[in-house]
C-alpha positions as CSV (number, residue, x, y, z in Angstrom):
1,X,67.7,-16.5,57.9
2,X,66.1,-19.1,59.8
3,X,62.7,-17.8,60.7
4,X,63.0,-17.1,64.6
5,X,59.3,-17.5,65.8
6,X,60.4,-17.6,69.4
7,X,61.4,-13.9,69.4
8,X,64.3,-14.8,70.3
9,X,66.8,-12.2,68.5
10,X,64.4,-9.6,69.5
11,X,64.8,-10.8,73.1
12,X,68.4,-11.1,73.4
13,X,69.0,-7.2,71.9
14,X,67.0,-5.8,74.2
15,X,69.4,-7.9,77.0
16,X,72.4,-6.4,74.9
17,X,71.5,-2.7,74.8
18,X,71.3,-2.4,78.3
19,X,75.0,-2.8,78.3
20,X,78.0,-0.9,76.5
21,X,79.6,-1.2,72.9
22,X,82.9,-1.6,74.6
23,X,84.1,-3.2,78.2
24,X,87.9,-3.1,79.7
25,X,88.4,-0.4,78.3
26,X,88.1,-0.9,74.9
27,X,87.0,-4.2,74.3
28,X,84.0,-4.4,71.7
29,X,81.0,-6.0,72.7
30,X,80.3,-9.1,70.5
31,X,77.1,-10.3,71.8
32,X,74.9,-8.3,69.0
33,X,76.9,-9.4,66.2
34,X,77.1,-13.4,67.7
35,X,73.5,-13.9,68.8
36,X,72.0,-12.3,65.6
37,X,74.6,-15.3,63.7
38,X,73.5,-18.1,66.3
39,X,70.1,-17.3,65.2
40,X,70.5,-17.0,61.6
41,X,71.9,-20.0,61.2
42,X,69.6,-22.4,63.7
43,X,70.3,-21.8,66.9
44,X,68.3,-19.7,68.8
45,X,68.0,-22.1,71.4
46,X,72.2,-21.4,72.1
47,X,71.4,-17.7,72.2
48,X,69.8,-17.3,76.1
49,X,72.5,-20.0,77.8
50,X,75.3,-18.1,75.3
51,X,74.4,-15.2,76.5
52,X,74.2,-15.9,80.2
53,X,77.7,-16.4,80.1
54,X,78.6,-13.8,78.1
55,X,77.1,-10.6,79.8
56,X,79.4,-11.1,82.8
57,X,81.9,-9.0,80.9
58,X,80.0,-6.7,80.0
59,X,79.4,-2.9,81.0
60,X,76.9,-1.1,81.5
61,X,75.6,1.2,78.5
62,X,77.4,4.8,79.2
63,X,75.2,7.8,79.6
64,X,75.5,11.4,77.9
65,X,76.2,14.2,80.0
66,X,75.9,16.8,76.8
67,X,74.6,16.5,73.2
68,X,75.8,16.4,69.8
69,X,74.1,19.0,67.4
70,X,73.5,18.1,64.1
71,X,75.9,20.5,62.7
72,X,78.7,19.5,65.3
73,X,78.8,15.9,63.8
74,X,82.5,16.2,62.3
75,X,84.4,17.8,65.9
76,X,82.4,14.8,67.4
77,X,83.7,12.0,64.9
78,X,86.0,9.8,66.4
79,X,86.2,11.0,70.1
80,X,85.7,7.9,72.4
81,X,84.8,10.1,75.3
82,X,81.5,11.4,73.4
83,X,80.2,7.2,73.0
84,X,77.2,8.1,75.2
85,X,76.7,11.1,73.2
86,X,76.7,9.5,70.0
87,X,74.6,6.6,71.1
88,X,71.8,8.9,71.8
89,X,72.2,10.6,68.6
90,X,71.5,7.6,66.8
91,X,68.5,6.7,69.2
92,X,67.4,9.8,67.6
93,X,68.0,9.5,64.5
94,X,66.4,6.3,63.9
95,X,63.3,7.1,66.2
96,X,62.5,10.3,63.6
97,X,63.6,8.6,60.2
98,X,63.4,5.7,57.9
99,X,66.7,3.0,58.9
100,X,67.6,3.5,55.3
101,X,68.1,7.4,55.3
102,X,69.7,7.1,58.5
103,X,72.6,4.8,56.5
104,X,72.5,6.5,53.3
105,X,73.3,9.6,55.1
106,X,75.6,8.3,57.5
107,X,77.2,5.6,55.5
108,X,79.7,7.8,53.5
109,X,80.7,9.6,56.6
110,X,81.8,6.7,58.7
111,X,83.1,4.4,55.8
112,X,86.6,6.7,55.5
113,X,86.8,5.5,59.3
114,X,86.4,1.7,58.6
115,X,89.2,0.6,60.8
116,X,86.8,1.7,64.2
117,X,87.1,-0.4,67.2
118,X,89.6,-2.8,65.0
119,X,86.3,-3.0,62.5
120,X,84.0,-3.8,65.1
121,X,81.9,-0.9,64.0
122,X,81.2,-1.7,60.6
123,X,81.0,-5.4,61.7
124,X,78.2,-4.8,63.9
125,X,76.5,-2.6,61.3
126,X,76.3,-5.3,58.7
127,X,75.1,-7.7,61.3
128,X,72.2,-5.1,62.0
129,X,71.9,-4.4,58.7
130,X,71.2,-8.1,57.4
131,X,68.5,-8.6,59.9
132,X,66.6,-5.7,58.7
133,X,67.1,-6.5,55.0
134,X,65.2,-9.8,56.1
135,X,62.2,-8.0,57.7
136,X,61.8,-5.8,54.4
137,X,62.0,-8.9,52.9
138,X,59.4,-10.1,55.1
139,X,56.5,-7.3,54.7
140,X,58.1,-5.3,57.8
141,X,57.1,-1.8,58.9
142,X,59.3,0.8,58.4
143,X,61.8,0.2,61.1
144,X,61.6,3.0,63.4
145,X,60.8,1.2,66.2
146,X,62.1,-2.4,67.9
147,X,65.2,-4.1,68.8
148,X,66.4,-4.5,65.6
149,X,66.2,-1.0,64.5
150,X,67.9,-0.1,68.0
151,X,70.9,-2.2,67.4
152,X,71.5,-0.5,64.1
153,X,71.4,2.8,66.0
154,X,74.0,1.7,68.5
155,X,76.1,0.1,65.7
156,X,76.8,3.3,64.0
157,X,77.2,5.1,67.4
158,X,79.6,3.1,68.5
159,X,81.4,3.4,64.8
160,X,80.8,7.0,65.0
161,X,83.1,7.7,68.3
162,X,85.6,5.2,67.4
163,X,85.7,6.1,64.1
164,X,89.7,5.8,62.6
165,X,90.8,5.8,59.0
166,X,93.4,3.0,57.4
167,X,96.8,4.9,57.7
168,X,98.1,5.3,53.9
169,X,95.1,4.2,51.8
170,X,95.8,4.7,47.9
171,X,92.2,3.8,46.1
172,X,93.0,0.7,44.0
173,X,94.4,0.8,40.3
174,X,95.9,-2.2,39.5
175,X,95.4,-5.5,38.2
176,X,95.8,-7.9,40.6
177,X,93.2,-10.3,42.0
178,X,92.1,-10.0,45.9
179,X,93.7,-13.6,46.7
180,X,96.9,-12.4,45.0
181,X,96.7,-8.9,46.2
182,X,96.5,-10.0,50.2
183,X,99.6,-12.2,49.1
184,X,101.4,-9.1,48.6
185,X,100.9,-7.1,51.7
186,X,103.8,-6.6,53.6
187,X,103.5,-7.0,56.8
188,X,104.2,-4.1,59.8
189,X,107.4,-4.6,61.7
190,X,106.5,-4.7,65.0
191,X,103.8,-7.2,65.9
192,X,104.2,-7.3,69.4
193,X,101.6,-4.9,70.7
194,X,97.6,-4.1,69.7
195,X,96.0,-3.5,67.1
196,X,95.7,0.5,67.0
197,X,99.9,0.7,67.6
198,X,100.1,-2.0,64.8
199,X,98.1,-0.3,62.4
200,X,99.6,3.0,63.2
201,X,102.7,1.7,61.1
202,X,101.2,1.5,58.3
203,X,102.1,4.9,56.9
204,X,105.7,4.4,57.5
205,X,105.9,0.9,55.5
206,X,107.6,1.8,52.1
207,X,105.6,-1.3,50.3
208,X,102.0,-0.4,51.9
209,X,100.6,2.4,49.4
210,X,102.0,-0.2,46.3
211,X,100.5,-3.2,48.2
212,X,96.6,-2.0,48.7
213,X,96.6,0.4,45.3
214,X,97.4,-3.4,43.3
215,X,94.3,-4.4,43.3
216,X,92.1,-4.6,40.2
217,X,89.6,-1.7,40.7
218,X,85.5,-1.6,40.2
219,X,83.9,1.5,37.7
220,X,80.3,0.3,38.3
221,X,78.2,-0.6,41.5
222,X,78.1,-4.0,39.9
223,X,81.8,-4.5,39.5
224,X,82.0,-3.2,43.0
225,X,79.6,-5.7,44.0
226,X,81.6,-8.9,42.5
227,X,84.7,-7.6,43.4
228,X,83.7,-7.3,47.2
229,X,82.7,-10.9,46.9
230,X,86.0,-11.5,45.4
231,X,87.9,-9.9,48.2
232,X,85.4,-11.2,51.4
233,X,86.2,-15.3,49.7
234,X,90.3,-14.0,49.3
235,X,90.3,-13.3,52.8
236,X,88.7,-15.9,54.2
237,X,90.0,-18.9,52.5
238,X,93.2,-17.4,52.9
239,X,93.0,-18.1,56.8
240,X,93.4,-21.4,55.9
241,X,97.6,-21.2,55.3
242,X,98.0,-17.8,57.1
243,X,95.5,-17.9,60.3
244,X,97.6,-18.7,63.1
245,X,99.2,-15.5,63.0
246,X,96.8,-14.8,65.6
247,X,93.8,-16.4,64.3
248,X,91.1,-14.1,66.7
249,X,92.4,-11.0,65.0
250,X,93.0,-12.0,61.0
251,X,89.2,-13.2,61.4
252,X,88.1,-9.7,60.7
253,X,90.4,-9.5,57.5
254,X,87.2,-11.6,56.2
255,X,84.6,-10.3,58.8
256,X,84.6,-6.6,57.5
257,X,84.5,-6.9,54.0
258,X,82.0,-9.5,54.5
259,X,79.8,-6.8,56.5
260,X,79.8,-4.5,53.7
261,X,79.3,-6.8,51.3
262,X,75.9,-7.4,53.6
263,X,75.0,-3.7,53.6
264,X,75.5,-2.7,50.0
265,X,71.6,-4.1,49.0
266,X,70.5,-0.9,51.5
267,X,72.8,1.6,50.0
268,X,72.4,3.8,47.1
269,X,74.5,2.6,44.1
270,X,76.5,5.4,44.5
271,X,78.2,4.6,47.3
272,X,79.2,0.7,46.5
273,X,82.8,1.7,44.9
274,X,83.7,3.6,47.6
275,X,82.4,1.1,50.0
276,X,84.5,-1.6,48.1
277,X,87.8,0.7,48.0
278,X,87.4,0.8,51.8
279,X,86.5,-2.9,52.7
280,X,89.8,-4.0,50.7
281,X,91.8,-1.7,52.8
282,X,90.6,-2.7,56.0
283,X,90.7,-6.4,55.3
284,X,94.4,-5.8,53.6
285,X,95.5,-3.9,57.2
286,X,94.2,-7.0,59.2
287,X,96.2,-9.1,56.8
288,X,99.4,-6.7,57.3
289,X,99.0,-6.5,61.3
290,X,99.1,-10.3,61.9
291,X,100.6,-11.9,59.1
292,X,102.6,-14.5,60.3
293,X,105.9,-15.0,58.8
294,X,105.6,-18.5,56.9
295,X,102.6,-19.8,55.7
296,X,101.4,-23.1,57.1
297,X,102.6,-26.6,55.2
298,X,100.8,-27.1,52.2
299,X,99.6,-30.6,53.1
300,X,97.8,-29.7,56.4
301,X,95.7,-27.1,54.1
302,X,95.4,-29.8,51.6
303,X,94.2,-32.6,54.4
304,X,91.3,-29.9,55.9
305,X,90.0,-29.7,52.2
306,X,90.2,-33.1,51.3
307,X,88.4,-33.7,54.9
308,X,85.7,-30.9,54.4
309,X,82.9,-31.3,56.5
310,X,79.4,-30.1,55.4
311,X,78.2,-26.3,56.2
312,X,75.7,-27.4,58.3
313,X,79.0,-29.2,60.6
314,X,80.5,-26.5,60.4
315,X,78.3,-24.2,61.5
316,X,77.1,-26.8,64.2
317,X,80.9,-26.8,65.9
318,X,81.0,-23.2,65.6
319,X,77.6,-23.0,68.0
320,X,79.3,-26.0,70.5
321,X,83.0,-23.8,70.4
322,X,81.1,-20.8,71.6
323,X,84.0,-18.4,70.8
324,X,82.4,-15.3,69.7
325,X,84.8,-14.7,66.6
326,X,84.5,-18.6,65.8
327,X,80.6,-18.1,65.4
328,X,81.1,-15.2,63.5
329,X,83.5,-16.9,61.3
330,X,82.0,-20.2,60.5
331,X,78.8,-17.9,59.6
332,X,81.1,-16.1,57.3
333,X,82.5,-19.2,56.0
334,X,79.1,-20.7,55.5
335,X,78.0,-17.2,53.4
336,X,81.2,-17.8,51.0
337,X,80.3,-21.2,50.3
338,X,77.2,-20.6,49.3
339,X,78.2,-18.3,46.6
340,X,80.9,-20.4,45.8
341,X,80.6,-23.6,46.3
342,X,84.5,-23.7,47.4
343,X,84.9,-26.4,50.2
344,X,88.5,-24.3,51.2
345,X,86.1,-21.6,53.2
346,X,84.5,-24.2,55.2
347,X,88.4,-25.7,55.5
348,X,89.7,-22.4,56.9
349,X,86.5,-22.1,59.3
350,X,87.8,-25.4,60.8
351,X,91.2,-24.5,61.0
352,X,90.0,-21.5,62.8
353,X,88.2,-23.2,65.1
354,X,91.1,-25.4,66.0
355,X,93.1,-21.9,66.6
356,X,90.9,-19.8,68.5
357,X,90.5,-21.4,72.5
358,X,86.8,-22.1,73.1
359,X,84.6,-19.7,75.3
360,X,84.1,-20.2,78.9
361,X,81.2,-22.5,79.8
362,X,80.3,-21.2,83.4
C-alpha cells in the first residue's frame, strides 16, 4: 500500500461512517471499499473530489431503536430491519476486543452467508481487512480504536443483517480447474430482474449442484490458499470474453473471492477451506446470474492482450473513469498480475472499463 502520509484514508472513513451501508433501498455503499483502493494504489489526492461527488447518494447511517444480545446473534442474522442494530453490535465489539478475535469469531458465522448485499459484505470486509493487515505490518496498536478499525466493524454489520447463503451449494469434489469449472456453470433462466430473484434460481437449476461441486477441492490451508488464487485469476480474466453480460455485476464474480483471498492472512488456518469452498460458490453464482449467452469474438480478447497496457495505466484510467466497481476492478486486476504476471487480467480490467459507463463528474 502506498504509504498515505496525508491521512487521507483515515479522513475519508470518518466522512463515510456518518452515512449508511445501503441507500435506495438497498443499494450498497461503495465509498469504503473505492477510497481505501484509490489510496492504495496512489491516489489519495482522487479520494476528497471522488468523494464529494459520491456522498450525494448516500444515506444517513440508520440508528438502533433496540439491541442485539450476545446470545440472540442467530434470530438476528440476516434481518435487514435490525442493520442499525447490528452496526452498534460491532461498534461494540471492536471497542472491547482485539480486530482479530472479533473476525475469528465472527468469520465462520457470516461466511455460510457470503452472497450478502450481492457480496458487498464480504467485499467491504476484505477491503477493511487489508488495510489493517498493513498497519500490523507497520508496528500498529492493537486496533481497537480509529477509522480503520471502525470500518471493519460496519463491514461485518452490514454482512451480518444482510447475510444470505448461495442457494444449492455442494462443497467441491472434483477435478476440474477454477477457469474450467466457471466454464461450466449454467446459467439461471431468467436474467431479466436483480440479483436476489436471480440467485433465488439457483436451487431449481438441475446442472447447478454438478456445476460448483466440479471443482478440484483444497485438504490443507495451503491448498486452500493457492486454490483461492486460482479461482480470484479464473474469474477475473474470464471477464475478458464473458463481461458484457452486465459487466457491473460479473465484477464481483472476481471481487469476492479476491476479498477472501485478502482476509485469509488474519484468520486461523482452520477456517481457510471453508473460506475457499465459499468464495468459489459465490464467484460461480455471479458467473451463473449474468452469464451472457455467447462469449465475445476471440480476436477482440486477443487484440486487448496483444495491446496490454502497463498496471500502473491501468490503474491510472481506472482513477480518471471514476466508476466505483471500475476502481475496484482494475485494483483487482492489478493484485492478479502481480502474482501472475498474466497480461490477460490487466486485458479484462480494460475491457471492463470500456463496459461499465463512467461516474458522474458534478
Amino acid at each position: 500500500m502506498d504509504k498515505d502520509t496525508t491521512g487521507t484514508l483515515d479522513e475519508a472513513l470518518e466522512r463515510v461512517h456518518s452515512t449508511g451501508p445501503e441507500f435506495r433501498g438497498w443499494l450498497s455503499n461503495h465509498a469504503p471499499m473505492a477510497v481505501e483502493a484509490l489510496v492504495r494504489n496512489g491516489f489519495a489526492g482522487r479520494v476528497h473530489p471522488w468523494l464529494d461527488v459520491y456522498v450525494r447518494r448516500l444515506e444517513e447511517l440508520p440508528r438502533a431503536t433496540t439491541r442485539i444480545e450476545p446470545d440472540q446473534w442467530r434470530e438476528a442474522l440476516g434481518n435487514p430491519q435490525l442493520l442499525g442494530e447490528w452496526l452498534e453490535f460491532f461498534g461494540v465489539e471492536m471497542s472491547e476486543r482485539p480486530w482479530r478475535d472479533v473476525l475469528a469469531t465472527w468469520w465462520p458465522r457470516l461466511v455460510p452467508g457470503i452472497a450478502a448485499g450481492a457480496t458487498h459484505g464480504v467485499i467491504r470486509t476484505g477491503h477493511a481487512v487489508r488495510v489493517l493487515l498493513d498497519e500490523d505490518e507497520d508496528g500498529g496498536d492493537d486496533g481497537r480504536t480509529g477509522p480503520r478499525t471502525a470500518e471493519l466493524g460496519q463491514a461485518l454489520g452490514y454482512w451480518a443483517a444482510r447475510w444470505q447463503p448461495v442457494p444449492g451449494v455442494v462443497e467441491p469434489s472434483g477435478r476440474q480447474g477454477p477457469l474450467e469449472a466457471l466454464g461450466n456453470v449454467p446459467a439461471v433462466p431468467d436474467q431479466e430482474r436483480g440479483i436476489d430473484y436471480r440467485l433465488g434460481q439457483l436451487g431449481r437449476v438441475d446442472r447447478w449442484p454438478g456445476a460448483v461441486s466440479a471443482l478440484r477441492p483444497a485438504h490443507t490451508p495451503e491448498q486452500a490458499r493457492v486454490r483461492l488464487a486460482e479461482v480470484a485469476y479464473a474469474a477475473t480474466v474470464r471477464l475478458l470474453t464473458h463481461g458484457h453480460g452486465d459487466a457491473v455485476m460479473q465484477v464481483h464474480s472476481a471481487t469476492a473471492p479476491t476479498a477472501v483471498l485478502r482476509t485469509l492472512p488474519a484468520l486461523p488456518e482452520r477456517l481457510w477451506v471453508p473460506s475457499l469452498n465459499a468464495a468459489w460458490a459465490a464467484g460461480a453464482a455471479v458467473t451463473a446470474a449474468y452469464e451472457p449467452a455467447e462469449a465475445a469474438p476471440a480476436r477482440e480478447a486477443e487484440r486487448l492482450v496483444a495491446e496490454a497496457v502497463d498496471v500502473g495505466e491501468v490503474l491510472e484510467r481506472a482513477a480518471e473513469h471514476g466508476d466505483e466497481h471500475a476502481i475496484k476492478l482494475a485494483d483487482t486486476a492489478a493484485e492478479v498480475f502481480g502474482r501472475t504476471g498474466d497480461p490477460t487480467a490487466l486485458a479484462a480490467a480494460v475491457r471492463g472499463l470500456g463496459l461499465i459507463p463512467p461516474a458522474a463528474t458534478g
